[in-house]
C-alpha positions as YAML, in Angstrom:
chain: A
units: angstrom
residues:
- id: 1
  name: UNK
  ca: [109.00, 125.79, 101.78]
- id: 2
  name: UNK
  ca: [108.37, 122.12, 103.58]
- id: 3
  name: UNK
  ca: [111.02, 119.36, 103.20]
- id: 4
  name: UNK
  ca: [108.81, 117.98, 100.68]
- id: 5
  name: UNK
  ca: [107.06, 120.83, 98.74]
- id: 6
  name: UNK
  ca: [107.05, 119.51, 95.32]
- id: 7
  name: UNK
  ca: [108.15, 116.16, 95.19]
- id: 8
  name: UNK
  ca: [105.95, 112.82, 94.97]
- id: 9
  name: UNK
  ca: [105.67, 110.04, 97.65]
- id: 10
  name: UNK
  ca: [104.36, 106.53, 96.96]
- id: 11
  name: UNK
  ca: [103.26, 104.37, 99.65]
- id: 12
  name: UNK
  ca: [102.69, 100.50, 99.05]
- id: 13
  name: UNK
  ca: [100.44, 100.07, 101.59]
- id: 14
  name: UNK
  ca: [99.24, 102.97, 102.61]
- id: 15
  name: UNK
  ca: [96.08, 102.94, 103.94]
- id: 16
  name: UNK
  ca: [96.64, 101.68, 107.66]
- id: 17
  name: UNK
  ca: [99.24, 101.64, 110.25]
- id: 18
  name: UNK
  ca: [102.26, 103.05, 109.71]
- id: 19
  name: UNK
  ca: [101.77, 103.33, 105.30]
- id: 20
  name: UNK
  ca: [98.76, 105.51, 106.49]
- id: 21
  name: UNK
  ca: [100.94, 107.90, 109.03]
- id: 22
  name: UNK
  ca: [103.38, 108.13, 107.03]
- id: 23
  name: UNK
  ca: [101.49, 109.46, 104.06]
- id: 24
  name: UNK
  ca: [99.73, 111.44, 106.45]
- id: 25
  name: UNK
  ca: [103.16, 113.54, 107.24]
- id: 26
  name: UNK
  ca: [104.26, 113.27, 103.65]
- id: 27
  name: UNK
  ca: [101.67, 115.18, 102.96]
- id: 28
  name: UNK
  ca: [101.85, 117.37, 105.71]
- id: 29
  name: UNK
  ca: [105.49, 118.25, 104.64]
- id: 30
  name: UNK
  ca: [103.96, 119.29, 101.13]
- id: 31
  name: UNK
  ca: [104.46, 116.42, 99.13]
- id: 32
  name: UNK
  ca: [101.75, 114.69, 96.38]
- id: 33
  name: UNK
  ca: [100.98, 111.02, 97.69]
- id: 34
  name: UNK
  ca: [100.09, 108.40, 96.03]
- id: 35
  name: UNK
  ca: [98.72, 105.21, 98.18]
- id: 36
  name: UNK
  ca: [97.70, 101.45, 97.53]
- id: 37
  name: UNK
  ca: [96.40, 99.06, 99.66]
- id: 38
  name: UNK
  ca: [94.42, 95.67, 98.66]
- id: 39
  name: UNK
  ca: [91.68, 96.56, 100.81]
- id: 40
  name: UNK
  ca: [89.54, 99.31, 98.42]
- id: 41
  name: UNK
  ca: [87.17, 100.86, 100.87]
- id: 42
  name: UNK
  ca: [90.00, 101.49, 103.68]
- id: 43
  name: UNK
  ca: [91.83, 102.67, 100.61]
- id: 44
  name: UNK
  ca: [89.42, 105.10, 99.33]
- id: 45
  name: UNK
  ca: [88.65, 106.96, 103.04]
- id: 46
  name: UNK
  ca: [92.42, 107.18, 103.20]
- id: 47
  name: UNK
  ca: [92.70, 108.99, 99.98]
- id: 48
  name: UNK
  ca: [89.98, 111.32, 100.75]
- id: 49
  name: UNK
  ca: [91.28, 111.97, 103.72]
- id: 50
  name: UNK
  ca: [94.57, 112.85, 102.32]
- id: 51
  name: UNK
  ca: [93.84, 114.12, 99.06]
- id: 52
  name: UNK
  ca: [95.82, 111.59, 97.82]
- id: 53
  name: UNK
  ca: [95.74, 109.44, 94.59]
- id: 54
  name: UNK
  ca: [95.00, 105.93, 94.98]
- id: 55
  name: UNK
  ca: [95.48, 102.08, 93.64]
- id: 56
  name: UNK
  ca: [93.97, 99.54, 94.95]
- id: 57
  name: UNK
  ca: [95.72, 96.13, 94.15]
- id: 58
  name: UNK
  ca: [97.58, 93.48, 96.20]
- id: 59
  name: UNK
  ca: [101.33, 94.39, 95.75]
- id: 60
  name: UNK
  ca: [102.21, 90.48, 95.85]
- id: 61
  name: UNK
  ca: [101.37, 90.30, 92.82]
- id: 62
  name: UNK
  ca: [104.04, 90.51, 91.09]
- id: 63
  name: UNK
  ca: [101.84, 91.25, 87.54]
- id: 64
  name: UNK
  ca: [100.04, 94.04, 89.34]
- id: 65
  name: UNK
  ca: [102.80, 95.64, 90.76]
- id: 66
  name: UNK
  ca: [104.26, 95.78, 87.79]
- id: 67
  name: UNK
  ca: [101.48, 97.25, 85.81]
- id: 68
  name: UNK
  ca: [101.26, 100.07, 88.64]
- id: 69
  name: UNK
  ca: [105.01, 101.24, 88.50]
- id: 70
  name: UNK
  ca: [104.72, 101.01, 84.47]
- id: 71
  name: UNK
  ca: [101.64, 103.63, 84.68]
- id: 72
  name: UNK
  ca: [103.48, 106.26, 87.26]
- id: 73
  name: UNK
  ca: [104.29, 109.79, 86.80]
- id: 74
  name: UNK
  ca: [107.87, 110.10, 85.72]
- id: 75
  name: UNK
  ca: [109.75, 110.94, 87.79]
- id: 76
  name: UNK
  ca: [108.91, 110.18, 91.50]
- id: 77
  name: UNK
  ca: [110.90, 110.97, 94.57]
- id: 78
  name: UNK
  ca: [110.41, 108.52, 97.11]
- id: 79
  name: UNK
  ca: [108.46, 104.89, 97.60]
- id: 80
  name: UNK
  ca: [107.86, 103.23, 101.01]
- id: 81
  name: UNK
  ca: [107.37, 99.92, 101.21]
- id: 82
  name: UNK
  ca: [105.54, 98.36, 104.33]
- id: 83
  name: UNK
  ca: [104.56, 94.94, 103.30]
- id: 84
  name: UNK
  ca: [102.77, 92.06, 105.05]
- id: 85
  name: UNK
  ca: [103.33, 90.91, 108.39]
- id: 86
  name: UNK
  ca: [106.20, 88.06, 109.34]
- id: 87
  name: UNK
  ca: [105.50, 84.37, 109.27]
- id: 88
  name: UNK
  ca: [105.85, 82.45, 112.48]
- id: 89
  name: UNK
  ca: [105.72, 78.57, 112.96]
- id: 90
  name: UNK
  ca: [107.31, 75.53, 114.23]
- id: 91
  name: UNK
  ca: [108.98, 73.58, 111.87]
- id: 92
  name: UNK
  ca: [106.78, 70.90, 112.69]
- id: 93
  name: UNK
  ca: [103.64, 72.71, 111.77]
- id: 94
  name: UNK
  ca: [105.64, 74.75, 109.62]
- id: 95
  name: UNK
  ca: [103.51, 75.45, 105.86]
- id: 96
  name: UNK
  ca: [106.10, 75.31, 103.46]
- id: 97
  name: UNK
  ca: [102.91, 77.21, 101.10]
- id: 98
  name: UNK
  ca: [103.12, 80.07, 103.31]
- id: 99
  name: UNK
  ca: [106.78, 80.08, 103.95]
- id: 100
  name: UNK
  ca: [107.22, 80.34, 100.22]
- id: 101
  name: UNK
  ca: [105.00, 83.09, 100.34]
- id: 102
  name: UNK
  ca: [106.80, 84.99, 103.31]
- id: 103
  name: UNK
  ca: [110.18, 84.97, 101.40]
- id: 104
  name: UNK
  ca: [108.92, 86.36, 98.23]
- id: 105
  name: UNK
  ca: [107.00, 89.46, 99.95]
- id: 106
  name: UNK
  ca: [110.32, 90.23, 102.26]
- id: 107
  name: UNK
  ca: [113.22, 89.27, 99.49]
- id: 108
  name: UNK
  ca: [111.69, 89.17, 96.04]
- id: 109
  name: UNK
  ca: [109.15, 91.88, 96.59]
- id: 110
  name: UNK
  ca: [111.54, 94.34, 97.31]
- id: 111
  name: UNK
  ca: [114.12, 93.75, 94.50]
- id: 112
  name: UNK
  ca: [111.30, 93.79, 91.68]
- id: 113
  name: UNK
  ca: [110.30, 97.10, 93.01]
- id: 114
  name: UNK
  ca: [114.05, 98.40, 93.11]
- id: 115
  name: UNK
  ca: [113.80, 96.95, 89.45]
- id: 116
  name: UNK
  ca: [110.66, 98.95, 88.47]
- id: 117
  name: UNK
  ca: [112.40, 101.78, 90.55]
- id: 118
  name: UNK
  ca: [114.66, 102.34, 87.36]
- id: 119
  name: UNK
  ca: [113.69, 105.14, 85.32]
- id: 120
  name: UNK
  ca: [110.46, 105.87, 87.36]
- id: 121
  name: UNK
  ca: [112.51, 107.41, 90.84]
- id: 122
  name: UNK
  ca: [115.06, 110.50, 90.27]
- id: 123
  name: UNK
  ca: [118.59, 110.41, 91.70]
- id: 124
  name: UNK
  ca: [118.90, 111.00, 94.97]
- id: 125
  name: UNK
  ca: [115.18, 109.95, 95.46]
- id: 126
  name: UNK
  ca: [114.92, 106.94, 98.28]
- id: 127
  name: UNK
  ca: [113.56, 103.63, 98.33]
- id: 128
  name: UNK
  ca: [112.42, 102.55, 101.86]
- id: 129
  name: UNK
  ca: [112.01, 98.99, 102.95]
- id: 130
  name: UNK
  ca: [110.24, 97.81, 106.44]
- id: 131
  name: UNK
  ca: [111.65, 95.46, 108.10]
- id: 132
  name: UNK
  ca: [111.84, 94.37, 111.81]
- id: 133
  name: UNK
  ca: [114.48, 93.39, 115.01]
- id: 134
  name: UNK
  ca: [112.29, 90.54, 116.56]
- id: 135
  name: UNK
  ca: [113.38, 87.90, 114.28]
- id: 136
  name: UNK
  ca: [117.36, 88.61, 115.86]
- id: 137
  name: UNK
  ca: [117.03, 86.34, 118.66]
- id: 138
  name: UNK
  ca: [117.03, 82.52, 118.01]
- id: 139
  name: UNK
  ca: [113.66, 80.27, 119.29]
- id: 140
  name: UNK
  ca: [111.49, 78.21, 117.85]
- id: 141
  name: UNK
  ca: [109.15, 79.16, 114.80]
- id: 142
  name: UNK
  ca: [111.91, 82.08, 114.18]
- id: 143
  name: UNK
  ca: [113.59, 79.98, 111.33]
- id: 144
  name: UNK
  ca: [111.42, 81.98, 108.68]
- id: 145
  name: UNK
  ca: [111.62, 85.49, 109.98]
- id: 146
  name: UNK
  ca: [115.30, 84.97, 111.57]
- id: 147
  name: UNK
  ca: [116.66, 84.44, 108.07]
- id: 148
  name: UNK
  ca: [114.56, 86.88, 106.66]
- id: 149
  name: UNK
  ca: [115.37, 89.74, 109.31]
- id: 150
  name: UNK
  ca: [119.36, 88.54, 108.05]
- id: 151
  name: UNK
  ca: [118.76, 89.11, 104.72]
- id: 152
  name: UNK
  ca: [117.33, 92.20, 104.93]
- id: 153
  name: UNK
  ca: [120.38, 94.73, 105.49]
- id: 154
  name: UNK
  ca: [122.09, 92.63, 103.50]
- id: 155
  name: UNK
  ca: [119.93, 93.31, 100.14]
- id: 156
  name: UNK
  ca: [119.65, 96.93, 101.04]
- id: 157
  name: UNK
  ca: [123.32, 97.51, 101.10]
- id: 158
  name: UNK
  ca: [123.41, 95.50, 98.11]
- id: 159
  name: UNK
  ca: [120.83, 97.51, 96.74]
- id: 160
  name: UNK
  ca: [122.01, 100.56, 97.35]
- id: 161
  name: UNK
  ca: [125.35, 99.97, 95.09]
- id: 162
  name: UNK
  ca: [123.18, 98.65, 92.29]
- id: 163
  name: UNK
  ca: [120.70, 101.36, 92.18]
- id: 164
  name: UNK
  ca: [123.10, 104.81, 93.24]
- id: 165
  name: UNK
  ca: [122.20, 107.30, 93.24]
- id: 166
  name: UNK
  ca: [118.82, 106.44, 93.92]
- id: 167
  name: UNK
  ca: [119.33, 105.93, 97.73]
- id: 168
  name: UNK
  ca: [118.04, 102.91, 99.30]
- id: 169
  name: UNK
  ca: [117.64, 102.04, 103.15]
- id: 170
  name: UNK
  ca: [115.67, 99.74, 105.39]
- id: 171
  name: UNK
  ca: [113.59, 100.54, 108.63]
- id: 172
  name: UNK
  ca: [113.82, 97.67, 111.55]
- id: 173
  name: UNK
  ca: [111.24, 97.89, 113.78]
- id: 174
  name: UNK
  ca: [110.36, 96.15, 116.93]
- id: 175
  name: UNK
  ca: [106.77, 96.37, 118.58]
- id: 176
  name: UNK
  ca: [105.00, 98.75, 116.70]
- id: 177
  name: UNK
  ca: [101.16, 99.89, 117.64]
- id: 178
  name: UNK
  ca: [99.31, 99.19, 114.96]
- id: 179
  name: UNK
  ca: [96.46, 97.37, 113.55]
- id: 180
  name: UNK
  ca: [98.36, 94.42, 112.40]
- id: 181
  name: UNK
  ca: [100.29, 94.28, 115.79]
- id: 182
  name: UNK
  ca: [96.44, 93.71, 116.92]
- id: 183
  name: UNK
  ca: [95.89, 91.24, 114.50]
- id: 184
  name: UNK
  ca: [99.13, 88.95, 115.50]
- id: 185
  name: UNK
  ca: [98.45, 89.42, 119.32]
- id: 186
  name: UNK
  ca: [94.69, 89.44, 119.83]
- id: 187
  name: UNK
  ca: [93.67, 89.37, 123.19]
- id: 188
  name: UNK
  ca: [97.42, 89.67, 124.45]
- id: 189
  name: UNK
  ca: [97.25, 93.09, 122.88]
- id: 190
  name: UNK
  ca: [97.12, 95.18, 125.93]
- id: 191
  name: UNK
  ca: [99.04, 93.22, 128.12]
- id: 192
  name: UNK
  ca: [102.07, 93.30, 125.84]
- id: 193
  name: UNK
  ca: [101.52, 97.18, 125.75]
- id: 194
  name: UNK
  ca: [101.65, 97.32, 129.51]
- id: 195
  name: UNK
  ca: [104.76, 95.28, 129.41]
- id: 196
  name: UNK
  ca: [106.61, 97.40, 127.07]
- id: 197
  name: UNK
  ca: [105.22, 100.31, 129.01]
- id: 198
  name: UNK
  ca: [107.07, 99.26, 132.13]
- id: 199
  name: UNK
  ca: [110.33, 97.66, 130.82]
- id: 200
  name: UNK
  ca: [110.69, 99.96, 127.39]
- id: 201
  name: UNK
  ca: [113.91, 102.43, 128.25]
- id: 202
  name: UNK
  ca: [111.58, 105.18, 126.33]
- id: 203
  name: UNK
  ca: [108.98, 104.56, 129.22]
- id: 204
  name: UNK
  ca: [105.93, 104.30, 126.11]
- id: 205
  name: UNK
  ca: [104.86, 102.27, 123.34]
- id: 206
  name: UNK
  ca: [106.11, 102.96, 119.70]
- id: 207
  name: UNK
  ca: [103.67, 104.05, 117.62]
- id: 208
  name: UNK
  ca: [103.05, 104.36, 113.87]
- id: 209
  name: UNK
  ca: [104.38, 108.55, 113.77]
- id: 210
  name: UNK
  ca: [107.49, 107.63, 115.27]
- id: 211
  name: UNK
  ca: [107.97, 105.68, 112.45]
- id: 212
  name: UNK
  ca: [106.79, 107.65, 109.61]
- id: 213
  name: UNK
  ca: [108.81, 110.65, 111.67]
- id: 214
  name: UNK
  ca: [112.11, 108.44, 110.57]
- id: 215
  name: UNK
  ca: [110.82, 107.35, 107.10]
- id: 216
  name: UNK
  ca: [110.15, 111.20, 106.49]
- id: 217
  name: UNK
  ca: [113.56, 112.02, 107.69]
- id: 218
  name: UNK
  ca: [115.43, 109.45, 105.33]
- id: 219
  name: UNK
  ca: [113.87, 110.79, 102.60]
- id: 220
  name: UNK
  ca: [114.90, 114.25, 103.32]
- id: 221
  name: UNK
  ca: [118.60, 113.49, 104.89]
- id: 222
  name: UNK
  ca: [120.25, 112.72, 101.31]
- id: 223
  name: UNK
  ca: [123.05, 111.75, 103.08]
- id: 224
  name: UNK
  ca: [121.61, 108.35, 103.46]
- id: 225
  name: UNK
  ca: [121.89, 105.10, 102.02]
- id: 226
  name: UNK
  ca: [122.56, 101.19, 102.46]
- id: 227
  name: UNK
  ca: [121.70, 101.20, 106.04]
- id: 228
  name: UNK
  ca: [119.24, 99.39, 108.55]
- id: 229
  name: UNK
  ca: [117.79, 102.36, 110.87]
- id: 230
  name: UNK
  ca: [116.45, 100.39, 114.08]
- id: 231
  name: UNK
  ca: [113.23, 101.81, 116.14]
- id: 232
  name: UNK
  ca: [111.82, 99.75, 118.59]
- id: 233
  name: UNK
  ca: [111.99, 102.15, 121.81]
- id: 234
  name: UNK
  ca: [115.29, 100.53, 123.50]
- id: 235
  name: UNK
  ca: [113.43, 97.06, 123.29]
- id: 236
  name: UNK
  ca: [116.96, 94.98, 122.04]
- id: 237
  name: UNK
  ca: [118.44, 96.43, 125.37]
- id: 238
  name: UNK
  ca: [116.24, 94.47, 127.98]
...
């Protein structure tokens, strides 16, 4: 049998990036996936390339979110979380709008899902949380995502105690390969891979299966829970 024959893996966005890869081995470990995304066409090759079920809907919103855990399968096994990307501005251009915005997809986001999490994931099923190391060091436009990146292991430990024995743990990642790293850097892109490339201790980029790799094995390791796994390829050591 695979480490997941038989058991059911939700991914809130899950149709790019690391959702996508990690669905992707899910799936290959023998689980049933179920994926959402906002974006409905992206969404739809995903799930037929995965023979996976599908939702599309924008999980910051709070009322659709909702609806979606209500109408689950009981019971599920394991829900990833990958979010939107971090927020970034000087607090004299900073947009107190989208600042708003940032905390409620990184704090509030996650504790309404380990809400809707009751009754809906077994015990000893996992809740996984992204999260990220870059917003550790102090500089400007890092007020957002520096107290954000705090907070983090913080509510999963908290988390974790609340919600036992469903397990609960968070994923920091630094520079990650992936579409939305693409999107933040632009035309910086490949010069910030060749960077990494020659300063990373792991000699290579990170990429989206080295993450869903971990995010498999946290669901699997029931040993696990209330801690911050970091993966960024040595990049916090140079």
């Amino acid at each position: 049998m695979s480490e997941l024959d038989g058991q059911t893996v939700v991914v809130i966005g899950g149709s790019l990036g690391i959702g996508l890869e990690t669905a992707r081995l899910a799936r290959a470990k023998g689980a049933k996936v179920i994926i959402t995304a906002r974006n409905a066409e992206r969404l739809e090759a995903a799930g037929q390339e995965l023979g996976a079920e599908t939702a599309a809907f924008d999980a910051t919103d709070f009322a659709q979110l909702t609806s979606f855990f209500q109408g689950l399968p009981t019971p599920i096994d394991h829900v990833l979380v990958t979010g939107p990307g971090p927020y970034y501005a000087p607090l004299p251009e900073l947009d107190l709008d989208k600042a708003r915005e940032d905390l409620e997809s990184h704090l509030l986001l996650p504790i309404l899902i380990s809400k809707l999490a009751i009754g809906k994931v077994r015990p000893g099923g996992t809740l996984l949380f992204m999260g990220g190391t870059g917003g550790r060091k102090s500089a400007p436009g890092m007020s957002v995502i520096g107290a954000l990146t705090a907070a983090g292991p913080a509510l999963t430990r908290n988390l974790a105690v609340e919600l036992a024995p469903i397990r609960v743990n968070l994923i920091a990642a630094g520079f990650v390969d992936t579409p939305l790293s693409a999107t933040l850097l632009g035309d910086q892109l490949d010069a910030r891979r060749e960077q990494l490339r020659s300063t990373l201790p792991i000699g290579r980029v990170v990429g989206p299966e080295d993450i869903a790799t971990l995010a498999v094995h946290l669901m699997t390791n029931t040993a696990l829970t209330g801690a911050t796994y970091d993966i960024d390829g040595g990049q916090q050591l140079v």
